[in-house]
C-alpha positions as CSV (number, residue, x, y, z in Angstrom):
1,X,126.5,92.0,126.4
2,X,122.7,92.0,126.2
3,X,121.2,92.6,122.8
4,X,120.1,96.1,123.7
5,X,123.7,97.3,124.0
6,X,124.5,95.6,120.7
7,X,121.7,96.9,118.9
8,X,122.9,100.5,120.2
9,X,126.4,99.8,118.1
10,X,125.1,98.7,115.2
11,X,121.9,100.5,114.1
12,X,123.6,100.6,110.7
13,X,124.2,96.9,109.6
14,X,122.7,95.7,106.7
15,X,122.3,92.7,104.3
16,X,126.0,91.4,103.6
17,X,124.7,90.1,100.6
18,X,123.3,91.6,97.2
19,X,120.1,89.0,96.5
20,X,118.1,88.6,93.9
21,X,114.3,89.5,95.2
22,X,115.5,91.0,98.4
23,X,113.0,92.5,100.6
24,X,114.8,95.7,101.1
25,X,112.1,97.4,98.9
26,X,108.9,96.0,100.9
27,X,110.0,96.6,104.4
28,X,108.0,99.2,105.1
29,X,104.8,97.7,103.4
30,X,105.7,94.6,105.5
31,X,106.4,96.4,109.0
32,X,102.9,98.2,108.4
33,X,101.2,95.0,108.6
34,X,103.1,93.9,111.6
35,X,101.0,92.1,114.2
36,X,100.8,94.4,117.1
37,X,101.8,92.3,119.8
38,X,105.7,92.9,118.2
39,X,105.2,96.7,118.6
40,X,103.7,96.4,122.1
41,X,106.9,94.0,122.9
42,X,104.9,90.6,124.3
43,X,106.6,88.8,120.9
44,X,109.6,87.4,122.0
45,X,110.6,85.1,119.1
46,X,111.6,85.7,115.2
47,X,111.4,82.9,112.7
48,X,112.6,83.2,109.1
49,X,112.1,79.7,107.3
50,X,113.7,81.8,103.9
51,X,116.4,83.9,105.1
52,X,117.8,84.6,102.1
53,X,119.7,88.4,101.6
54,X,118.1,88.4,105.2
55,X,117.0,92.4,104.5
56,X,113.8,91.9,106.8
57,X,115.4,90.3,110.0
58,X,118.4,93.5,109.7
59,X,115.2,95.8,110.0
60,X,113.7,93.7,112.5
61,X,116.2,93.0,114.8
62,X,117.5,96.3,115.4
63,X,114.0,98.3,115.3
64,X,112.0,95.9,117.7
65,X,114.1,95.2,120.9
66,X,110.9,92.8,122.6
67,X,112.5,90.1,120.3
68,X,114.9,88.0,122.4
69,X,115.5,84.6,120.4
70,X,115.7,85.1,116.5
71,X,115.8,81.6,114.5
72,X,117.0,81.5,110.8
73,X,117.3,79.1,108.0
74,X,117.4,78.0,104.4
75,X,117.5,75.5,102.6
76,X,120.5,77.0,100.4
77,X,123.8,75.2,102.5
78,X,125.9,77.6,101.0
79,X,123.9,80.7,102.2
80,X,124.0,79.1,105.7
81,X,127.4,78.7,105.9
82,X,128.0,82.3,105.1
83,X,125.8,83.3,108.3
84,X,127.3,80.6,110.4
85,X,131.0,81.6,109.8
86,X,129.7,85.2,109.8
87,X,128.9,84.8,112.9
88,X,131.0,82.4,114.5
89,X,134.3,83.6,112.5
90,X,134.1,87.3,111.1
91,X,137.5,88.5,111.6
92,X,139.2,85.7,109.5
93,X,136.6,85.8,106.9
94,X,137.3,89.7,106.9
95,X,141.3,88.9,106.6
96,X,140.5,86.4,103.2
97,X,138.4,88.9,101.7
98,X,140.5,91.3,102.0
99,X,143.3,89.5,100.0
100,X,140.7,88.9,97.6
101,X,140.1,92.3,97.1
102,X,143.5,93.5,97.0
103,X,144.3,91.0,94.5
104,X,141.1,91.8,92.2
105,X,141.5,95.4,92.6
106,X,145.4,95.2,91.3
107,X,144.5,94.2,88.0
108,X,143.3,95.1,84.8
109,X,140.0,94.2,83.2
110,X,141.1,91.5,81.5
111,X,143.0,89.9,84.2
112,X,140.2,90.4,86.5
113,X,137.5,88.4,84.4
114,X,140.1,85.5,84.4
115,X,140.5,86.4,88.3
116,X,136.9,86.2,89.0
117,X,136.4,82.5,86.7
118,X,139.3,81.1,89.0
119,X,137.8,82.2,92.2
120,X,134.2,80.6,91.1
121,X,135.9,78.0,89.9
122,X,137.8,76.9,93.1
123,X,134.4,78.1,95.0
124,X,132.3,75.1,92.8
125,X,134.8,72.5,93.9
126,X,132.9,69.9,95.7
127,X,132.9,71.3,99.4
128,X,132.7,68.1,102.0
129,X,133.3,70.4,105.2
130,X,130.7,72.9,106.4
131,X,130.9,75.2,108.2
132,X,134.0,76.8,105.8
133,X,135.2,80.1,106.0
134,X,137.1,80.2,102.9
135,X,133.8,79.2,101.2
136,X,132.4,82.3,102.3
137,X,134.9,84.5,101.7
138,X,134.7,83.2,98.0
139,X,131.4,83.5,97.9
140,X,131.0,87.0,99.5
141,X,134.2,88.0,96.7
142,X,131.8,86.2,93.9
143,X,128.7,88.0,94.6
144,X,130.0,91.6,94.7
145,X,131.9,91.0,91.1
146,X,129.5,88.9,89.4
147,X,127.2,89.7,86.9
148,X,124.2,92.0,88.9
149,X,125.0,90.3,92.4
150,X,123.3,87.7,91.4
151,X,123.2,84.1,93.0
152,X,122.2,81.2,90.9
153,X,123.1,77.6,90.2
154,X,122.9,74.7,87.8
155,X,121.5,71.2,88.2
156,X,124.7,69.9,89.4
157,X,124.8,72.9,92.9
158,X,127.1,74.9,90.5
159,X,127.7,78.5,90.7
160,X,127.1,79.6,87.2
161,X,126.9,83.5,87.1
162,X,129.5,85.4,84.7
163,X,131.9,87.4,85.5
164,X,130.1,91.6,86.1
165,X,132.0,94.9,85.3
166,X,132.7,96.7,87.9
167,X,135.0,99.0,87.8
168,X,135.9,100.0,91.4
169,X,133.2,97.3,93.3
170,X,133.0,97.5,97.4
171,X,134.3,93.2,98.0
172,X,135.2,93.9,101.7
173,X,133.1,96.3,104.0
174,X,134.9,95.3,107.1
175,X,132.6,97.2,109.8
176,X,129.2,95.8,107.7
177,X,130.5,92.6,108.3
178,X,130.9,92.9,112.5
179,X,128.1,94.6,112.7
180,X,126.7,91.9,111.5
181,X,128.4,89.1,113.4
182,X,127.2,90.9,116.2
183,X,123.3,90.7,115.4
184,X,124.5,87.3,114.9
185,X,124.9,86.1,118.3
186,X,121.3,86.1,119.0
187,X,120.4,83.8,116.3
188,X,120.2,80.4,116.2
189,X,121.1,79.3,112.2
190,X,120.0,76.3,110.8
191,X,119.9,74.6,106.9
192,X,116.9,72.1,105.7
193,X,113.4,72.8,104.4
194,X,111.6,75.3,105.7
195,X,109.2,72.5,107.4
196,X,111.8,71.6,110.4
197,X,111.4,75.3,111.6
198,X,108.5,74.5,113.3
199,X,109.7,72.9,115.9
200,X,111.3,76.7,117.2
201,X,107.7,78.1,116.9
202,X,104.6,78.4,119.7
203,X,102.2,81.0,120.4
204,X,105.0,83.9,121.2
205,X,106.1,83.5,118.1
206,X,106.3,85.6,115.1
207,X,107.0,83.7,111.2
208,X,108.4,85.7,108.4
209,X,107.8,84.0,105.2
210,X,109.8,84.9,102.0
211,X,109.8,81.8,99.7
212,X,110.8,81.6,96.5
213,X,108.3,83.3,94.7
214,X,105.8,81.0,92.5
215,X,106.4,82.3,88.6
216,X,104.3,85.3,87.6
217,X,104.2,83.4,84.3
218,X,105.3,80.4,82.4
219,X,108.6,81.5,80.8
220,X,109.8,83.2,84.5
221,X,113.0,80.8,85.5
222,X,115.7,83.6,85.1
223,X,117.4,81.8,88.3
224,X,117.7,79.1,90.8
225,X,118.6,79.8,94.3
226,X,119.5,76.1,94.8
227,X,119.7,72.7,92.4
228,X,116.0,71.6,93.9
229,X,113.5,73.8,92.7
230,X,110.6,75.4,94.6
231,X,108.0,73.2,93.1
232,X,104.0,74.0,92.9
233,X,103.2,70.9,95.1
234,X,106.2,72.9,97.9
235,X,104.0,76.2,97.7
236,X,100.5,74.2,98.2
237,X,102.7,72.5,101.0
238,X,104.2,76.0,102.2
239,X,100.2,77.1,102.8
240,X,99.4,73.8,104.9
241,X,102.4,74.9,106.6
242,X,101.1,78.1,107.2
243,X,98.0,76.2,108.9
244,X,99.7,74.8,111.2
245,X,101.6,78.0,112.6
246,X,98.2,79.8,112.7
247,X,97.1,76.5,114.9
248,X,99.9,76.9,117.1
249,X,98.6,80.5,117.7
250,X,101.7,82.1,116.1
251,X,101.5,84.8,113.7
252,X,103.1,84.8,110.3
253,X,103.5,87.2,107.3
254,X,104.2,85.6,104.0
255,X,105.4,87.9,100.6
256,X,105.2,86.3,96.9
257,X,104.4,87.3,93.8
258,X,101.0,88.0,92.3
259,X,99.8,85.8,89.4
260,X,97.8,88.3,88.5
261,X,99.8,90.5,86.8
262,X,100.1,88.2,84.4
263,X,96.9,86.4,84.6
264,X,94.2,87.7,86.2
265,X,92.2,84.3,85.9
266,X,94.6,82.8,88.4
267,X,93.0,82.1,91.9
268,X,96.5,80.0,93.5
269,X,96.7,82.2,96.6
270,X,92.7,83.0,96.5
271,X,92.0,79.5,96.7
272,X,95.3,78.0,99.2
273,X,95.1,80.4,101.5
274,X,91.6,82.7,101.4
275,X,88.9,80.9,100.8
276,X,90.4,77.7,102.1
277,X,92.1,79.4,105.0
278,X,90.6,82.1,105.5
279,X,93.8,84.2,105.4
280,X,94.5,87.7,104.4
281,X,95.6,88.4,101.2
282,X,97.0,92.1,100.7
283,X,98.0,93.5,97.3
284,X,101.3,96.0,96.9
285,X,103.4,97.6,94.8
286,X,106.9,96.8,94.4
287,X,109.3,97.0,91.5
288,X,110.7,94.2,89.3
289,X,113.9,94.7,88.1
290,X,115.2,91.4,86.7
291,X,113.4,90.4,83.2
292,X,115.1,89.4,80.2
293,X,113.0,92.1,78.3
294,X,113.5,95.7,79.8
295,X,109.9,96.1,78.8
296,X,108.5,93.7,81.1
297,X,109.9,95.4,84.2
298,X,108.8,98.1,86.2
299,X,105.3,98.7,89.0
300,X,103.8,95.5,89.8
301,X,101.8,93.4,92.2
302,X,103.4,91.4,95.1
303,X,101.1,89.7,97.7
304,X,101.6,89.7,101.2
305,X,99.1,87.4,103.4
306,X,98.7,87.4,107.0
307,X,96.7,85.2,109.7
């Protein structure tokens, strides 16, 4: 079945997964700033170093049908696996989650917070086959009954998020999920640092850039997507990797936050990618929603810098 006939079938599939910083809030500021060559249809490739929730390649994929070869990947190996088995093993997934569900939804509150500590605990045990589709399952069943959807590990790769409150929570949206195995086949999924994508890009190629955002200020750690942080000396090396897409003649869009709204003194991106590049830096509005102190969330800056 040729992409075109898929896309026709599933114009409604969406992230599977709630993530923290999600792009499902920017995508139209991003697809504004699109280069045109996707809109005219002579782009042919999608690269996503940072999948992530993956909000901008479910836009993507089913609103611009010139793309024919869509390459994704993270550094995260238990995000990966969820797209790999996704894609590769949906309907078994979908049969696990379901008896997760129905067992979750059968008890009482109580019962369910121990539920939901057994689950994560079973999910932390030290995995030493990948691609797994229980892992998924459990992880899927984790994020939609945890505390805000987060995800978030310790030092050791541990899942660490308590237990959330939900009273009657969605865990298994069986059509979501094909739809999304079926977007799948046209994507080649991979796991390691965002560096060893470059090998999938040349000039007909377009990069989509969604690190993990550099802190907005000095106390900003409320979460780690994996037990290696995104250093400084990883976003310096992010914009030198930025170089060398815009010297391959591919073009690239990359969102992070704005230091600014914290301290206006700070020239990071100004100086990586502006002045030294001589990139595009764009300011927008977008909405932060996760801060300790409800008074620090609300309007802010985000950056988005083109080539």
């Amino acid at each position: 079945m040729s992409l075109n006939a898929v896309l026709f079938d599933t114009k409604k599939a969406k992230p599977f997964l709630k993530w923290a910083g999600g792009k499902g809030q920017l995508i139209n500021s991003i697809d504004e700033r699109l280069p045109v060559q996707i809109k005219e249809g002579t782009i042919k490739k999608y690269i996503e170093p940072f999948i992530g929730g993956g909000a901008f390649f479910f836009h993507i994929v089913q609103k611009y049908a010139g793309i024919k070869h869509f390459y994704l990947n993270d550094a995260n190996r238990d995000l990966v696996n969820c797209y790999i088995t996704i894609q590769n093993n949906v309907n078994e997934i979908i049969e696990i989650l379901q008896e997760l569900e129905e067992e979750y939804l059968s008890r009482n509150e109580d019962e369910r917070n121990k539920y939901y500590y057994q689950v994560r605990k079973e999910f932390n045990v030290k995995k030493t086959k990948y691609p797994c589709i229980s892992t998924t399952a459990k992880l899927l069943f984790l994020n939609r009954t945890c505390f805000n959807g987060l995800y978030r590990v310790n030092r050791k790769g541990e899942f660490n998020v308590p237990f959330g409150k939900y009273k009657n929570p969605t865990i298994c949206n069986t059509d979501n999920l094909r739809f999304v195995a079926d977007l799948l086949q046209y994507a080649t999924v991979t796991c390691g640092d965002f560096e060893s994508t470059l090998k999938f890009i040349d000039s007909n190629s377009f990069v989509y850039l969604d690190p993990p955002y550099r802190p907005i200020s000095r106390t900003a750690s409320f979460t780690s997507y994996s037990k290696d942080d995104f250093s400084e000396q990883d976003q310096i090396r992010l914009a030198e990797f930025c170089n060398k897409l815009d010297q391959k003649g591919a073009k690239f869009l990359l969102s992070n936050s704005d230091p600014k709204n914290e301290d206006s003194k700070d020239r990071f991106f100004e100086d990586n990618y502006k002045e030294k590049l001589g990139f595009k830096i764009e300011r927008v509005k977008a909405t932060r929603s996760i801060n300790c102190k409800g008074d620090k969330r609300g309007q802010i800056n985000e950056l988005i810098i083109t080539n």
